[in-house]
C-alpha positions, -999 to 999 in steps of 0.1 A, spaced: -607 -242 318 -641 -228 334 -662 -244 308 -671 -244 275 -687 -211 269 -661 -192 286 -638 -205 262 -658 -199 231 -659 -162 240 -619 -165 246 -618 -180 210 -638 -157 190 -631 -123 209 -592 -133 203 -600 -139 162 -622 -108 167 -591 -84 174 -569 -100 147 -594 -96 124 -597 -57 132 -558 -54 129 -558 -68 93 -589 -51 89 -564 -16 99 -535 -28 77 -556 -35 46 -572 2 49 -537 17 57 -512 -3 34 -503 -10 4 -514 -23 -26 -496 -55 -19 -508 -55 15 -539 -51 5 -538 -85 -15 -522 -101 19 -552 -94 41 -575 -108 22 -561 -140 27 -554 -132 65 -589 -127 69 -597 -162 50 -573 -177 74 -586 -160 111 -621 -172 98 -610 -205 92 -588 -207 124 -623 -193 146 -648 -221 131 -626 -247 131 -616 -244 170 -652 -235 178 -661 -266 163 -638 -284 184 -642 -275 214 -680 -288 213 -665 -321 200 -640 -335 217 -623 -364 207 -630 -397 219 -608 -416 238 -588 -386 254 -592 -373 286 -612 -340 286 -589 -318 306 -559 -331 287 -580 -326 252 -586 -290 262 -554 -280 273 -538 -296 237 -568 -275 219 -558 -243 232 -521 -246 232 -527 -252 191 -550 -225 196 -526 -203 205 -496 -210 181 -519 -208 148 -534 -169 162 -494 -163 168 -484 -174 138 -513 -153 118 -501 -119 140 -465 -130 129 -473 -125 93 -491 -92 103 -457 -75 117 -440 -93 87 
């Protein structure tokens, strides 16, 4: 990890392209799918200000470059996870 800003930008610009995909399925699907993205878009919001708030409070006690690495590997699985249930 470069620092802290660089990976604030990683963070939000990756919830900023998930966003725009529901954003596409919600204009372009169904009536169900409609009702789907809304809470997909609860959820990325969620996922982007949680992990923002973490990464400019790390926990105590835990050594910074393991903290980090642990932050984004969780990171990562949740924004899979949401881009699962956008192909599902």
């Amino acid at each position: 990890m470069a620092n802290k800003r660089k990976l604030k930008k990683s963070i939000t610009s990756t919830c900023e392209v998930i966003f725009s995909e529901v954003v596409a399925v919600s204009l372009y699907g169904t009536e169900d799918q409609m009702q789907q993205a809304e809470t997909l878009l609860n959820s990325i919001i969620k996922l982007g200000t949680e992990y923002l708030k973490r990464v400019s409070h790390p926990e105590p006690g835990m050594s910074p470059k393991k903290y980090y690495k642990d932050l984004i590997d969780k990171f990562t699985a949740q924004a899979q996870e949401i881009i699962d249930q956008i192909g599902a």
